[in-house]
C-alpha positions as a Markdown table, in Angstrom:
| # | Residue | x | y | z |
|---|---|---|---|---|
| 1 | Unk | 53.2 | 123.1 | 78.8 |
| 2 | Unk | 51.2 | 124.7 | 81.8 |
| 3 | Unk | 53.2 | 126.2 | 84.5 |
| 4 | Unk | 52.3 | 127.0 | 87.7 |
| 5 | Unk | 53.0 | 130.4 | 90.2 |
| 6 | Unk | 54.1 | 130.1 | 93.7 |
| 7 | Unk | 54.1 | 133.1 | 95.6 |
| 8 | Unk | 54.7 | 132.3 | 99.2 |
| 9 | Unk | 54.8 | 134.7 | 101.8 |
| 10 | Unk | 56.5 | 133.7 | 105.1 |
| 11 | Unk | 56.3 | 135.5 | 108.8 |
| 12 | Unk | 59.8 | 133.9 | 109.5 |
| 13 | Unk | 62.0 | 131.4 | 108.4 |
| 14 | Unk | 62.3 | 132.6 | 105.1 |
| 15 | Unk | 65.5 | 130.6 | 104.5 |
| 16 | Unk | 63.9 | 127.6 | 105.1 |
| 17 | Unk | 61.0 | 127.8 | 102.8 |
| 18 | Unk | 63.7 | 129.0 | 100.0 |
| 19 | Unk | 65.6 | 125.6 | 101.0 |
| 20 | Unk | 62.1 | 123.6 | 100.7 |
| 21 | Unk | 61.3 | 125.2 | 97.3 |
| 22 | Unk | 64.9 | 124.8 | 95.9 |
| 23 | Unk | 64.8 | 120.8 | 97.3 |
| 24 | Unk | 61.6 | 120.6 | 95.7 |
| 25 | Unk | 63.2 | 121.4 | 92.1 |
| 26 | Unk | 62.5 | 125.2 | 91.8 |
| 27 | Unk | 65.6 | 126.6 | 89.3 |
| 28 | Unk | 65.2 | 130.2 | 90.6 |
| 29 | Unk | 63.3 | 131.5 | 93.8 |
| 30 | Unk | 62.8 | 135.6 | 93.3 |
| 31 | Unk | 62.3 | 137.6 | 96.3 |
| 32 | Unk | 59.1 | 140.1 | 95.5 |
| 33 | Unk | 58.5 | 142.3 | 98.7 |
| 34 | Unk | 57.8 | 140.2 | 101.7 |
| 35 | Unk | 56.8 | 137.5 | 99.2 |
| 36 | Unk | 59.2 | 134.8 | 97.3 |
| 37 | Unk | 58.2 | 133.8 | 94.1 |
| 38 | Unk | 59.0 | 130.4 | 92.0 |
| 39 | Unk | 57.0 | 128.4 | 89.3 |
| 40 | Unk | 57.1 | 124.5 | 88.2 |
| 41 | Unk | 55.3 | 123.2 | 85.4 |
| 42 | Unk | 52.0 | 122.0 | 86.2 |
| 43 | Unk | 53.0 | 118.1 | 86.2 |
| 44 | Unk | 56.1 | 119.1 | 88.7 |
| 45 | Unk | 54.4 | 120.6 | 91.1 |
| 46 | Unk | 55.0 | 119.5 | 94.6 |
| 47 | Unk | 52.4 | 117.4 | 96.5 |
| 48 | Unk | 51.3 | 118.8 | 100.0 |
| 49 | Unk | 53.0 | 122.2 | 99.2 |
| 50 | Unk | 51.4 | 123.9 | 101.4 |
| 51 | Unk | 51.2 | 121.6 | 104.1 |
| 52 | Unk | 55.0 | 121.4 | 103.9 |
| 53 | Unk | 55.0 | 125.3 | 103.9 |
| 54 | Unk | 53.4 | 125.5 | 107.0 |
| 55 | Unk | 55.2 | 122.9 | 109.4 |
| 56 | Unk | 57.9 | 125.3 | 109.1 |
| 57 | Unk | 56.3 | 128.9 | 109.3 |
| 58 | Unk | 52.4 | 128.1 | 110.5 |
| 59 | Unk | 51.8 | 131.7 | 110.0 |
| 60 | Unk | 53.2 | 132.0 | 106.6 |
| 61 | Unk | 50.5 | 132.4 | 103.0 |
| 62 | Unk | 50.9 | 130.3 | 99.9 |
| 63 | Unk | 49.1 | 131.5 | 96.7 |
| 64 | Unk | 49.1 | 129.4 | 93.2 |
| 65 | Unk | 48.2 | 130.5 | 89.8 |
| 66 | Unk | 48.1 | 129.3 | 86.7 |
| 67 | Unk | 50.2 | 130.3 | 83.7 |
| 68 | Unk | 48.4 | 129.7 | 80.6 |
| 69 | Unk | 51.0 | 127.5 | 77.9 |
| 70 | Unk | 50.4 | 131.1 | 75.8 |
| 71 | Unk | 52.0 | 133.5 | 78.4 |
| 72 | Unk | 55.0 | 132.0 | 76.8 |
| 73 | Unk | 53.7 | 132.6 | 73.1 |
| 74 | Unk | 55.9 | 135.8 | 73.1 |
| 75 | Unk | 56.9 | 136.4 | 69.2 |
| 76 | Unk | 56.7 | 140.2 | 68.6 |
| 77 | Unk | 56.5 | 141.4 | 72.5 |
| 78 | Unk | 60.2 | 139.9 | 73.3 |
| 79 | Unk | 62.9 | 141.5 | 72.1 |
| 80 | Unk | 66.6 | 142.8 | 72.2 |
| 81 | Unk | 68.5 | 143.5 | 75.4 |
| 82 | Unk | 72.1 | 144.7 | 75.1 |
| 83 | Unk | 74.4 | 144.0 | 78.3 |
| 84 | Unk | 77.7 | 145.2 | 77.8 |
| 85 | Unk | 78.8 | 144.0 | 74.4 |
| 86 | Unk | 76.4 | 141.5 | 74.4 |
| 87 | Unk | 73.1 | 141.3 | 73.1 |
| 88 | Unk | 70.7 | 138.6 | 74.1 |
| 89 | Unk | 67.7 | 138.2 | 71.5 |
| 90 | Unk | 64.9 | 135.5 | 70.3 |
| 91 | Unk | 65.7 | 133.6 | 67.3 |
| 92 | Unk | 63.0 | 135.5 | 65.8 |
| 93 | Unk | 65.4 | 138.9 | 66.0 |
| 94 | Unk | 68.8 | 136.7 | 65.6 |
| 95 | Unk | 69.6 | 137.8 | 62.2 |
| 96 | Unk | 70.3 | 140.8 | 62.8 |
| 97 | Unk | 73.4 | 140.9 | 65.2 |
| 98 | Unk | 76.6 | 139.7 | 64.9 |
| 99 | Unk | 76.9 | 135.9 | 66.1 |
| 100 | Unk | 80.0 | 136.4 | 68.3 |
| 101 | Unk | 77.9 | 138.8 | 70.3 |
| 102 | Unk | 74.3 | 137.1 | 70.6 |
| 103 | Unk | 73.5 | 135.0 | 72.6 |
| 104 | Unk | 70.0 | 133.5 | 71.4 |
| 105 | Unk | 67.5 | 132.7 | 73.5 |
| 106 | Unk | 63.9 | 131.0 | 73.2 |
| 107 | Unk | 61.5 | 132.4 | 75.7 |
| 108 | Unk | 60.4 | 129.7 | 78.0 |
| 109 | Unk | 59.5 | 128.4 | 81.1 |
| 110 | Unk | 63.2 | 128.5 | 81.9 |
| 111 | Unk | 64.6 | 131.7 | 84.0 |
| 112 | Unk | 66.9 | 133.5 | 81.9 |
| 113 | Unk | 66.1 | 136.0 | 78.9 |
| 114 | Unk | 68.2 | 138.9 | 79.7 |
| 115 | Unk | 64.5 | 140.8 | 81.0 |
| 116 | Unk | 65.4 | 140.8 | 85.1 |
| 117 | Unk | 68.3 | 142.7 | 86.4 |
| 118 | Unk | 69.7 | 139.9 | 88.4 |
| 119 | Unk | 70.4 | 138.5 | 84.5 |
| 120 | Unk | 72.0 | 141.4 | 83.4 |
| 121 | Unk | 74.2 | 142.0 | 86.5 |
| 122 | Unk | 75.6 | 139.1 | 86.4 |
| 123 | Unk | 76.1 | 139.3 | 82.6 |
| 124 | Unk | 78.0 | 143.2 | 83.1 |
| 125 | Unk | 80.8 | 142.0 | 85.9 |
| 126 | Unk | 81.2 | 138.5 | 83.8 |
| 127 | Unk | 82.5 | 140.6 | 81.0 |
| 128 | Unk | 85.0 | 142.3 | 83.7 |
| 129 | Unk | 86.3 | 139.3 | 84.6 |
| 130 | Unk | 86.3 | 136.1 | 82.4 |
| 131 | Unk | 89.5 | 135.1 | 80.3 |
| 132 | Unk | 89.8 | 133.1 | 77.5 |
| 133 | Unk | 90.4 | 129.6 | 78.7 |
| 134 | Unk | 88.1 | 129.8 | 81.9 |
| 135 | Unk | 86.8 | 126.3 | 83.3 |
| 136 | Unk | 83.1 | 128.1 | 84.3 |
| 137 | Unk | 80.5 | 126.7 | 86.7 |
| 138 | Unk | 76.8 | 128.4 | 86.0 |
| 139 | Unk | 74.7 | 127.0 | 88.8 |
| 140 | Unk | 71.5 | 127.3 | 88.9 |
| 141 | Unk | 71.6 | 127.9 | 85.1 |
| 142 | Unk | 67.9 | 128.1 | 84.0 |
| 143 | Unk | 67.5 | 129.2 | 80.4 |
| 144 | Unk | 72.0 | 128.6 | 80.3 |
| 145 | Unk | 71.9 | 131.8 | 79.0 |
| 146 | Unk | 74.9 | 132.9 | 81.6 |
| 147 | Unk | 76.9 | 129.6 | 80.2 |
| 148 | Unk | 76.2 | 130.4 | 76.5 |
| 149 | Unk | 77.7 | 134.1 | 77.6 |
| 150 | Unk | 81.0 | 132.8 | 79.1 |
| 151 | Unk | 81.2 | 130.0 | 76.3 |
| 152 | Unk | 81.3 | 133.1 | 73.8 |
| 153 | Unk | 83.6 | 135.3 | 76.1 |
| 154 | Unk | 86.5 | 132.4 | 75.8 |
| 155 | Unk | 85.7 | 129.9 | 78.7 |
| 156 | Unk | 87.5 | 126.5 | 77.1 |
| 157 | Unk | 84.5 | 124.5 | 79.5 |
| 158 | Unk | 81.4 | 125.6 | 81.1 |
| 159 | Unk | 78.9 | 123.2 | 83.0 |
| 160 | Unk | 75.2 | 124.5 | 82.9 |
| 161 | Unk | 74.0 | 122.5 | 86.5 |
| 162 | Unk | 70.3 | 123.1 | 86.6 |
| 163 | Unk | 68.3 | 121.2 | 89.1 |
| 164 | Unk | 64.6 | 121.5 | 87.2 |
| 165 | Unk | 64.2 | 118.4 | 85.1 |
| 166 | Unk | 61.3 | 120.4 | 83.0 |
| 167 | Unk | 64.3 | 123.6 | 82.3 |
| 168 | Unk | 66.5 | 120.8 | 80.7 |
| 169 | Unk | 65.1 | 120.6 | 77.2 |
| 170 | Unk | 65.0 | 124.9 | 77.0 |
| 171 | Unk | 68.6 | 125.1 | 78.5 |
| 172 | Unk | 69.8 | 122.0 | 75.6 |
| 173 | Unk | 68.3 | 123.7 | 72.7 |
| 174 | Unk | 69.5 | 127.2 | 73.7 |
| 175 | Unk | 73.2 | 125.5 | 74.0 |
| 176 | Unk | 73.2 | 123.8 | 70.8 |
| 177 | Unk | 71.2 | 126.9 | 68.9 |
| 178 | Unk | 74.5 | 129.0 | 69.5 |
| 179 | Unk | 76.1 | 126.9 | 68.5 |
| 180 | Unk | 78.5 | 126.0 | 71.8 |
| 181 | Unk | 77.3 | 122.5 | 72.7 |
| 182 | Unk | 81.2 | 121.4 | 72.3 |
| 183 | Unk | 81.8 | 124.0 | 75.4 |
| 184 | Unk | 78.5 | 123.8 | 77.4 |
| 185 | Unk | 77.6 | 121.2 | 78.9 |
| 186 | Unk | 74.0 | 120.7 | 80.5 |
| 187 | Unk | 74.4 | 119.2 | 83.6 |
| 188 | Unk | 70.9 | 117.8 | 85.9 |
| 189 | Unk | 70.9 | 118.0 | 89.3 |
| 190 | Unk | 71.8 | 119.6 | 92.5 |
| 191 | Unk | 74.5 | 122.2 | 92.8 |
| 192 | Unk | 76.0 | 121.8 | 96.3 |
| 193 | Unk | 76.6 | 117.8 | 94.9 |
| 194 | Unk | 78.0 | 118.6 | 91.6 |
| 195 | Unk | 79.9 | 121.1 | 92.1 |
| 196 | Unk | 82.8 | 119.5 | 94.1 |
| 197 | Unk | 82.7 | 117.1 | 91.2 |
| 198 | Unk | 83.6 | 120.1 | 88.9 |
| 199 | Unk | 86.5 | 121.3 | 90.9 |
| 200 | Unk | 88.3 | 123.0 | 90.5 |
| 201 | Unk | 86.7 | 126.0 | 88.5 |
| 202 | Unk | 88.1 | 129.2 | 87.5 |
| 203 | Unk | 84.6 | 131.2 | 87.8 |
| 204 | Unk | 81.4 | 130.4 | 89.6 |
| 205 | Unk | 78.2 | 132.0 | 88.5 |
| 206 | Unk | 75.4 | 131.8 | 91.1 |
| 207 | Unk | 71.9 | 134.2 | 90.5 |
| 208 | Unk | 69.7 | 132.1 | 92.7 |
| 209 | Unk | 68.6 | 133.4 | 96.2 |
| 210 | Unk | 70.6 | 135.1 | 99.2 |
| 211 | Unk | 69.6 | 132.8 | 101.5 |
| 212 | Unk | 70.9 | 129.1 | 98.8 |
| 213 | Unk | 74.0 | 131.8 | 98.4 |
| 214 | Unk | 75.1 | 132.3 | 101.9 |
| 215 | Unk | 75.0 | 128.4 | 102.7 |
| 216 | Unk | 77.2 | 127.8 | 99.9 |
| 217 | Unk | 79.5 | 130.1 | 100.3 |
| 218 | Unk | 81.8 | 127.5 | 102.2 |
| 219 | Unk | 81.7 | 125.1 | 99.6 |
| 220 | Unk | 82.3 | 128.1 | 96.4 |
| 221 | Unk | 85.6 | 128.8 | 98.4 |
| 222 | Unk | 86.1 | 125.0 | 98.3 |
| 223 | Unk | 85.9 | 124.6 | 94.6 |
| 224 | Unk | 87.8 | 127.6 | 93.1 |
| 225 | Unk | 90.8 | 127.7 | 91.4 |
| 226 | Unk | 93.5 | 129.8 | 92.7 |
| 227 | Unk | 93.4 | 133.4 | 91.5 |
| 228 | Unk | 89.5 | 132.1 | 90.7 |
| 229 | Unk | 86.0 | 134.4 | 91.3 |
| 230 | Unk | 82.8 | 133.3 | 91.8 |
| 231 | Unk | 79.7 | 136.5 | 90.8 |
| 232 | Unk | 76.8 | 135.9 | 92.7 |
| 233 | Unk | 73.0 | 137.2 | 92.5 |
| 234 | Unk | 69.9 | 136.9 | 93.3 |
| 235 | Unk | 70.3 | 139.4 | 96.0 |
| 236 | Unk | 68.0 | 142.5 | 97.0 |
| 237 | Unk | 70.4 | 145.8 | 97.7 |
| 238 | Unk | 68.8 | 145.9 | 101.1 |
| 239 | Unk | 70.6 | 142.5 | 101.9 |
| 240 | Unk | 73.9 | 143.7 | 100.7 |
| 241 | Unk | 75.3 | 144.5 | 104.0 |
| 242 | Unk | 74.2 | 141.1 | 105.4 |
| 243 | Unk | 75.8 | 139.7 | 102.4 |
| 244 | Unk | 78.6 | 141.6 | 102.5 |
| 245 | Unk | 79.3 | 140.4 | 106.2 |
| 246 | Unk | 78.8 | 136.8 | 105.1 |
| 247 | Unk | 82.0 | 137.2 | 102.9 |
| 248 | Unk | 83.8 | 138.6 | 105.2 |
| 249 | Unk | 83.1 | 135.7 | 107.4 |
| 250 | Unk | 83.9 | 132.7 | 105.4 |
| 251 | Unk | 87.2 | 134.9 | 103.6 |
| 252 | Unk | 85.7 | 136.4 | 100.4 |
| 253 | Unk | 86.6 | 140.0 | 99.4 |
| 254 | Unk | 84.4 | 142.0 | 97.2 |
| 255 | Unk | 85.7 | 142.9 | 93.8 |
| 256 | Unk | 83.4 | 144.8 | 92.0 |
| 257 | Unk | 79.0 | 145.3 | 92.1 |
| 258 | Unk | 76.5 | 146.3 | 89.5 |
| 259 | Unk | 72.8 | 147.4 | 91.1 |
| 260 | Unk | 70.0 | 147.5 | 88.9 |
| 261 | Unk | 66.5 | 148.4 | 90.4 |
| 262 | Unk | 65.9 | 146.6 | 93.3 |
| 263 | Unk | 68.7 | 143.9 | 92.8 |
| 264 | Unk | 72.6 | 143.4 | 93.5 |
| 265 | Unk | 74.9 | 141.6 | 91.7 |
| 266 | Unk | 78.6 | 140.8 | 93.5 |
| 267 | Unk | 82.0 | 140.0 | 92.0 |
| 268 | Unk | 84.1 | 138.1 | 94.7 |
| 269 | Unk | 87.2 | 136.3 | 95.0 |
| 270 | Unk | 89.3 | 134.6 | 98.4 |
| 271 | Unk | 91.0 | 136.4 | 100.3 |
């Protein structure tokens, strides 16, 4: 499968282009710069794209590119990453960890192999906070690597909601290759829908964009358990204080963070 690169650049309104990519089906929309950055597989890819970007920001750039079905031939360049206790490998490498701490994962089109930060943050305060008996939300979930990681941590239930129909198949094969498809369960379609259905949940795990975060942040508050978190990312440090504010406003308090590079990651919890 061919995917395709969508780097659009907006002049303003940058939280309603993220909104059109995300309604459009994109799992994860990365900010890069002034640019944000998403793929779909080449049969997925929105009609009038462009078009579309420009009613809302006429000013704004849109550049495609074509990912060859090989960029995701990766045997011998992907490899371990260790967050925590964890280590998340490809199956290729899976032999040699212990099962109860690997979480294996095929390289894909699917966001989610333990390589970005945003991964990793949110994989470092999850092991802070999860208990054994969690009922876990993973929104967003891409590869479900951050559902297979609270299914092996102790959550009793964990729904992997991932709006891409093409991440579905990666996501079902990672779940059942470690071996937690009675936990996990792979759920399509869109968060802000499903989630109520969920409710109540003892954790929410969200790395998709600031801007998808901040409108949701209601509706987290909505569907957590009492005494429940939610760990958000997706975030650039330079919008934690923006962030930060948006907590305050809606009654979150901030438990604990973990920066990596560019990117924050945020433990929260009601007030």
């Amino acid at each position: 499968m061919s995917w395709i690169t969508v780097r659009v650049t907006p002049t303003r309104a940058r939280e309603e282009v993220v909104a059109l990519l995300i309604s459009e089906g994109a799992s994860c929309v990365q900010e890069d710069g002034d640019s944000l950055v998403t793929s779909f597989s080449e049969n997925a890819l929105p009609k009038n794209l462009e078009q579309r970007v420009m009613a809302i920001d006429d000013a704004a750039t849109l550049r495609l590119s074509q990912m060859p079905e090989q960029i995701f031939d990766l045997h011998g360049t992907v490899t371990a990453r260790q967050v925590g206790d964890l280590f998340v490998v490809p199956p290729w490498d899976a032999q040699s960890y212990e099962e109860s701490r690997t979480i294996v994962i095929e390289p894909g089109g699917a966001f989610g192999t333990g390589d970005h930060a945003t991964t990793r943050g949110v994989l470092h305060l999850l092991q802070s906070v999860i208990r054994k008996g969690n009922v876990v939300a993973d929104l967003g979930a891409g590869s479900a690597v951050l559902s297979i990681a609270a299914a092996k941590l102790g959550a009793s239930r964990v729904a992997a909601v991932e709006l891409d129909h093409d991440a579905i198949p990666n996501a079902e094969e990672n779940v059942a290759r470690n071996g937690v498809g009675g936990i996990v369960a792979v759920i399509e379609g869109d968060a802000a829908i499903i989630l109520p259905l969920l409710a109540p949940v003892n954790l929410i795990l969200a790395n998709i964009v600031s801007g998808a975060l901040m409108g949701m942040l209601e509706l987290f508050k909505r569907s957590i358990a009492p005494k429940g978190h939610a760990i958000l990312s997706g975030i650039l440090f330079t919008e934690r204080d923006m962030m930060l504010k948006a907590f305050a406003d809606v009654g979150w308090k901030t438990e604990n963070e973990y920066a990596e590079d560019e990117w924050w990651s945020v433990l929260i919890s009601p007030r």
